[in-house]
C-alpha positions in Angstrom: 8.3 31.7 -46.7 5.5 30.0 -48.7 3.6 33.0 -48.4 6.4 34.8 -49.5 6.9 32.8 -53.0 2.6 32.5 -53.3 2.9 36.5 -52.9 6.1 37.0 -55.5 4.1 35.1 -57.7 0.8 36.7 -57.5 2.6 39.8 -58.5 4.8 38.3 -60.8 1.4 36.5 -63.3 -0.4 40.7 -62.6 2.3 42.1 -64.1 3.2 40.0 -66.6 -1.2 39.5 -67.9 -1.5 43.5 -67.8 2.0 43.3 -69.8 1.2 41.8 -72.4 -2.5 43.1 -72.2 -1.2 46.6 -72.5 1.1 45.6 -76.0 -1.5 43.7 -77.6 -4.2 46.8 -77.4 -1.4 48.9 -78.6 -0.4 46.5 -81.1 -4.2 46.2 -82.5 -4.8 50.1 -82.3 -5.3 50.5 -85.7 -8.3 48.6 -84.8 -9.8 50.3 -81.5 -9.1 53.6 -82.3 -12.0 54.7 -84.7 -14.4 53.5 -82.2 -12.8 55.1 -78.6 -15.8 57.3 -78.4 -18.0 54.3 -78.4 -16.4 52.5 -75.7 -18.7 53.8 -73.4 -21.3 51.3 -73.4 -18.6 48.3 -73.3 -16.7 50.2 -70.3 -19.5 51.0 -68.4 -21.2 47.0 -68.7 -17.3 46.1 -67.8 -18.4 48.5 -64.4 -21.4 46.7 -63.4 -20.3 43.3 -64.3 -17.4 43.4 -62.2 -18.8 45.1 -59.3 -21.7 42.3 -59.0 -19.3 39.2 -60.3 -16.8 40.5 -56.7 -19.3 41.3 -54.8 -21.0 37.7 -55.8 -17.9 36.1 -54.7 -17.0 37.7 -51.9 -14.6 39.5 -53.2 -15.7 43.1 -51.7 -11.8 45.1 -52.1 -12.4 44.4 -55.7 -15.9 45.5 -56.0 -14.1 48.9 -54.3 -11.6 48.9 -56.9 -14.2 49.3 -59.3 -16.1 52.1 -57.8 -13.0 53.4 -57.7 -11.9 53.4 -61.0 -15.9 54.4 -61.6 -15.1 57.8 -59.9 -11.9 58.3 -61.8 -13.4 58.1 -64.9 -16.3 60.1 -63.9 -13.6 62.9 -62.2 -12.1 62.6 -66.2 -15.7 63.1 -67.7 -15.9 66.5 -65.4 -12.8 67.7 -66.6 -10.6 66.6 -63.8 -8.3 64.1 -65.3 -5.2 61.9 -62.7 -2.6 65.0 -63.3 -4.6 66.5 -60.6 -2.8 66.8 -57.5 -6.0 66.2 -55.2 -7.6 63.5 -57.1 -4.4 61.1 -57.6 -2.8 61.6 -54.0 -6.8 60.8 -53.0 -6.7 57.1 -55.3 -3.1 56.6 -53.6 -4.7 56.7 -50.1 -7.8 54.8 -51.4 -5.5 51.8 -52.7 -3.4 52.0 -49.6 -6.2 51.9 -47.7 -7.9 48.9 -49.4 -4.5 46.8 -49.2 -5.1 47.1 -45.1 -8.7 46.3 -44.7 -10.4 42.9 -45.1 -13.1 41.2 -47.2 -16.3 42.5 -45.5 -20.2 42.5 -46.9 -20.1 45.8 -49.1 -24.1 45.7 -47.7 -23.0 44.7 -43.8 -21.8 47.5 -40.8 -18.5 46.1 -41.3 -19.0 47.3 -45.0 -20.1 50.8 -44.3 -17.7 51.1 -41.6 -14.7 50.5 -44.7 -16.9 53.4 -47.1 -16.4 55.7 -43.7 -12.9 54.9 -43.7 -12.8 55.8 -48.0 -14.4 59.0 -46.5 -11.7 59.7 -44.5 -8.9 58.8 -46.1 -10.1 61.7 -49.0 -10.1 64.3 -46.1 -6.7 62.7 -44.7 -5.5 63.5 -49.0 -6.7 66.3 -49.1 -5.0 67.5 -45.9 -1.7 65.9 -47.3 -2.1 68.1 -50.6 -2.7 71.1 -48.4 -0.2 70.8 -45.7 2.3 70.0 -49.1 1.5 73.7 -50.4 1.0 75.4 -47.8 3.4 74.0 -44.9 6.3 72.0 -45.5 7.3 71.4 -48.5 8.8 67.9 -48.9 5.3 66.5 -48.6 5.3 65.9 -52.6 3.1 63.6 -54.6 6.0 61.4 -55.5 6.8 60.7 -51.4 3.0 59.4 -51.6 3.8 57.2 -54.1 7.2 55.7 -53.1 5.5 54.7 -49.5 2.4 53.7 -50.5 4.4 51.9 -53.3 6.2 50.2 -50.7 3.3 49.5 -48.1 1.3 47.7 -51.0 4.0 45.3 -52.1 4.7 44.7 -48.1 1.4 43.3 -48.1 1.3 42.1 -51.3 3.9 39.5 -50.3 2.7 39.0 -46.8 -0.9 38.4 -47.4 -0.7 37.3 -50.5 -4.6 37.1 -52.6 -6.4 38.0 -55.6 -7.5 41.5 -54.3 -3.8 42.3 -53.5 -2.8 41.7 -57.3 -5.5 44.0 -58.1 -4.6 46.7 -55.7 -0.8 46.3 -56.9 -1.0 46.8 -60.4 -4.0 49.4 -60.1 -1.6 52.0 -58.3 1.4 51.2 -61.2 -1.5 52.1 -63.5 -2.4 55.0 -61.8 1.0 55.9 -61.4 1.9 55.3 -64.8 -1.3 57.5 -66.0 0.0 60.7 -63.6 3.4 60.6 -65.2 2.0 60.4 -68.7 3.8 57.2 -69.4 0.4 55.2 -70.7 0.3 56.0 -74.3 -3.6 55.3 -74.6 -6.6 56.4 -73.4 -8.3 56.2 -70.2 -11.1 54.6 -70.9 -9.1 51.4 -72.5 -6.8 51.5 -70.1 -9.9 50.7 -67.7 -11.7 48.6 -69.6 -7.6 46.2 -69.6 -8.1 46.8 -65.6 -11.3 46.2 -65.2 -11.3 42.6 -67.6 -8.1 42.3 -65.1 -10.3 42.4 -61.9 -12.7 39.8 -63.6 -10.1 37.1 -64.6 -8.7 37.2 -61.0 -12.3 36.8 -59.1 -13.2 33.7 -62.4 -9.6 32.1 -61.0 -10.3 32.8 -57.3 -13.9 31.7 -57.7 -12.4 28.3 -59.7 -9.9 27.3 -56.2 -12.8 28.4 -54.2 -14.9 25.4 -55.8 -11.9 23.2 -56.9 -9.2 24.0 -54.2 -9.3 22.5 -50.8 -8.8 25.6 -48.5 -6.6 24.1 -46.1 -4.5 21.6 -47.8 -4.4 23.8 -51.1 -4.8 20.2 -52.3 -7.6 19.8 -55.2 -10.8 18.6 -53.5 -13.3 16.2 -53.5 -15.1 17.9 -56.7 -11.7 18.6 -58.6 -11.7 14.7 -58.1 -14.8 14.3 -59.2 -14.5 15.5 -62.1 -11.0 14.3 -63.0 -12.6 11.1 -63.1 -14.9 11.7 -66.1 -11.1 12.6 -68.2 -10.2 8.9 -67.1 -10.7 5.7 -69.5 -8.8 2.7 -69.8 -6.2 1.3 -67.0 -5.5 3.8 -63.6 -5.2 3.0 -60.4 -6.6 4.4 -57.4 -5.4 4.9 -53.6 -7.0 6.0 -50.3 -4.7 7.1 -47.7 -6.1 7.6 -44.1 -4.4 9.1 -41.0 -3.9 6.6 -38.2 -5.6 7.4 -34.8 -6.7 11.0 -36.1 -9.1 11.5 -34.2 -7.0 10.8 -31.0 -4.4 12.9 -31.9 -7.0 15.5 -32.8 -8.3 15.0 -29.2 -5.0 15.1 -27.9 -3.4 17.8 -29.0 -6.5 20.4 -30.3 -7.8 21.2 -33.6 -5.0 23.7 -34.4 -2.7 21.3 -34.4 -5.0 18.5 -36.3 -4.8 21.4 -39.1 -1.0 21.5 -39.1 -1.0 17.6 -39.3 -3.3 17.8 -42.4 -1.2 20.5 -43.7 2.2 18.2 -43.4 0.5 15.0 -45.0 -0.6 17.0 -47.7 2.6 18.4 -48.4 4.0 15.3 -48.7 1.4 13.6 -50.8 1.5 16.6 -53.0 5.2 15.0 -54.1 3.5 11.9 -55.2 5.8 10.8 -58.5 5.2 8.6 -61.7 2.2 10.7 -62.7 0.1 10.5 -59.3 -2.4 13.4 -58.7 -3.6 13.9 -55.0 -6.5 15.2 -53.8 -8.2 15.6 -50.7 -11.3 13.0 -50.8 -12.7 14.7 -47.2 -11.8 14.6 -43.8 -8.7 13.1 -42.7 -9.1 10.9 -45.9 -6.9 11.6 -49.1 -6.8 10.1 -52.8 -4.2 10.0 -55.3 -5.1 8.7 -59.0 -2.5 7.1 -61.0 -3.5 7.1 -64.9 -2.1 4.4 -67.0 -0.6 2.8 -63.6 -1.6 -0.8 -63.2 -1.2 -1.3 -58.9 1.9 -2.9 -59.5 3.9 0.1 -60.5 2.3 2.0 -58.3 3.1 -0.1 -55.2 6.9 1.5 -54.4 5.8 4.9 -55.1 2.6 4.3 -52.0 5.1 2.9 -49.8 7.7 5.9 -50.5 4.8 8.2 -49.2 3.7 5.6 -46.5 7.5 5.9 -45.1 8.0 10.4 -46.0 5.1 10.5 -43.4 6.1 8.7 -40.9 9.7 9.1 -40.7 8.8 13.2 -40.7 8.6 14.7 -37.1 6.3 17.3 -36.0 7.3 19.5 -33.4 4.0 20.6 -31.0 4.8 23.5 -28.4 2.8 23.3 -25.6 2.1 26.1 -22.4 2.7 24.2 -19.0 2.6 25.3 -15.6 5.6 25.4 -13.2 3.7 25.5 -10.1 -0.2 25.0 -8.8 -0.2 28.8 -8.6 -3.0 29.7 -11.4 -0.9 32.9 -11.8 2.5 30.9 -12.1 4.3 31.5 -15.1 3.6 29.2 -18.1 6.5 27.6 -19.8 6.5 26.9 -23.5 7.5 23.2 -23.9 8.3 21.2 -27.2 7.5 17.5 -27.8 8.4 15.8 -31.4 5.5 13.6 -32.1 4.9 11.6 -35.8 1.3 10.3 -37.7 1.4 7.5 -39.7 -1.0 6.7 -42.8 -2.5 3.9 -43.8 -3.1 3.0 -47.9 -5.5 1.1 -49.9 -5.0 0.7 -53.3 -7.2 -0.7 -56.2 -6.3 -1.3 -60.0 -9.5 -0.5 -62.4 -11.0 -3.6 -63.8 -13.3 -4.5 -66.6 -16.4 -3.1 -66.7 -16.1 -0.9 -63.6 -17.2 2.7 -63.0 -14.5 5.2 -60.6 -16.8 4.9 -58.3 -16.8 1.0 -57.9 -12.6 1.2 -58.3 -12.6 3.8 -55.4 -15.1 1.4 -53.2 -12.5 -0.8 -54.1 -9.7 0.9 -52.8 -11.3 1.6 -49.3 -11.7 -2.2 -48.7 -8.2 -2.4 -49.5 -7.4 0.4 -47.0 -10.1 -1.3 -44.8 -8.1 -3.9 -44.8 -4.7 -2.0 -44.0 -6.3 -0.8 -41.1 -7.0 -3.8 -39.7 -3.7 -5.3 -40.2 -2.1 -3.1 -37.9 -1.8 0.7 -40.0 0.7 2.1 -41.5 1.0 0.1 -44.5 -0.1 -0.7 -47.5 -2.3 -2.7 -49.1 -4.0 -3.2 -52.5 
């Protein structure tokens, strides 16, 4: 379901950006238009800068977007503009095929195993356009559309990311263009997609630096640098997991993910202005700004108790009989983790650093008292 909403969302922020990207250009026309015909240089610097900002991140669907959109305009240049049965049935099955394949090294075998499959996927349009003239009739460049329309969002929402928005609102350009619905030229229209593409790989390339990738919880840098935006009275806590390790040990590394994932969830609803971050390991933060420890205090033992009153429910494959061929049956057990907190109020003439030192002697000290508690 989270995927779902993260998906819905994605799509939601493309549409509404190219939205009011699209009404603003028209808006400012007056302003563009006696220059179109020296776009050229800005468009084609817009190409190379977003192929090798995508392909720099490791973003390689979008650098394929934008040889894509390279070819289109080149096709136009030649005379062959997206009313051209052959060439927009071909960028359909290009964007349908980029919404299946994964992020793979443009320069790897993987790579050039994905340009074979662009190869292909022209022939199979090609055949499609044929077999629509020549054979059966209903195969019509508007059936293309509505089902590869519908396979994109599919994946869209189910694996939601970055190269997904592109993909989306790339085909509802490129449907938009066929119909004649775009009331500008192509070249501006790409140059709006194409400063698109960038945005998304300058915010993906942000979470990959800021964002914890598990927890979706800011990390350890984002924290870092929060703490240069503090002055004056906060309060910092360190929350652990008790017995981690064990449990980790225990159970596998699968389901040590699953446990970080749940007590990040829940810190993540930390109140009265707390911000959470994941300080490394099984180790998390949460600042409070403006929070002496004393106001703080219910609000660390409200997350102490969420955690451990929540169960986790770990399936696990057991054997009915010695047989190594026996059947395996799927059994449930509801376990719970427990977190221990240290807390520390900023004082005079200390740095974050010393108040977070702080703080771990306080959660030192939690630990030693028995876990599952807090101290400051």
């Amino acid at each position: 379901m989270s995927d779902v909403i993260k998906g819905a969302k994605n799509l939601l922020f493309s549409f509404l950006f190219l939205t009011s990207a699209y009404f603003a250009t028209l808006h400012f026309q007056t302003s563009w238009q006696t220059h179109v015909t020296n776009l050229s240089a800005v468009l084609y610097s817009l190409f190379v800068i977003s192929f090798l900002f995508s392909w720099y991140f490791k973003q390689s669907r979008i650098s394929f977007l934008t040889l894509l959109l390279l070819a289109v305009y080149l096709f136009q240049l030649n005379g062959i503009s997206s009313s051209n049965e052959q060439l927009y049935v071909g960028v359909l099955f290009a964007l349908l095929l980029l919404s299946f394949i994964k992020e793979r090294g443009i320069a790897t075998i993987p790579g050039l195993i994905q340009l074979t499959l662009f190869s292909l996927s022209q022939v199979a349009s090609f055949g499609y356009v044929y077999a629509g003239e020549h054979y059966v009739s209903q195969l019509s460049v508007e059936l293309a559309l509505v089902v590869t329309l519908v396979l994109v969002i599919y994946q869209s929402i189910r694996k939601p990311s970055v190269a997904q928005s592109a993909i989306f609102m790339s085909l509802i350009a490129w449907a938009l263009m066929h119909f004649k619905l775009i009331a500008m030229p192509l070249n501006i229209l790409l140059i709006i997609l194409l400063a698109f593409y960038l945005v998304l790989v300058i915010i993906e390339s942000y979470f990959l630096a800021y964002r914890d990738e598990l927890t979706s919880l800011p990390s350890r840098r984002a924290l870092n640098q929060y703490s240069t935006t503090l002055s004056g009275k906060y309060t910092v806590a360190m929350l652990d997991i008790d017995h981690f390790k064990k449990f980790n040990d225990t159970y596998g590394h699968d389901v040590g993910d699953q446990v970080l994932k749940l007590v990040a969830s829940k810190i993540g609803q930390v109140r009265k202005s707390g911000k959470a971050f994941r300080y490394g390991g099984e180790e998390f933060t949460l600042v409070f700004n403006r929070k002496n420890s004393e106001q703080v205090m219910s609000e660390l033992e409200r997350i102490r108790k969420l955690i451990a009153n929540y169960k986790i429910v770990i399936r696990q494959a057991k054997r009915q009989s010695k047989n190594a061929r026996a059947k395996q049956k799927v059994v449930s057990k509801k376990v719970s983790v427990t977190v221990s907190i240290g807390a520390a109020e900023k004082q005079a003439k200390q740095d974050f650093e010393q108040t977070i030192k702080c703080a771990d002697q306080a959660l030192y000290k939690a630990k030693k008292a028995g876990r599952n508690r807090v101290h400051s």
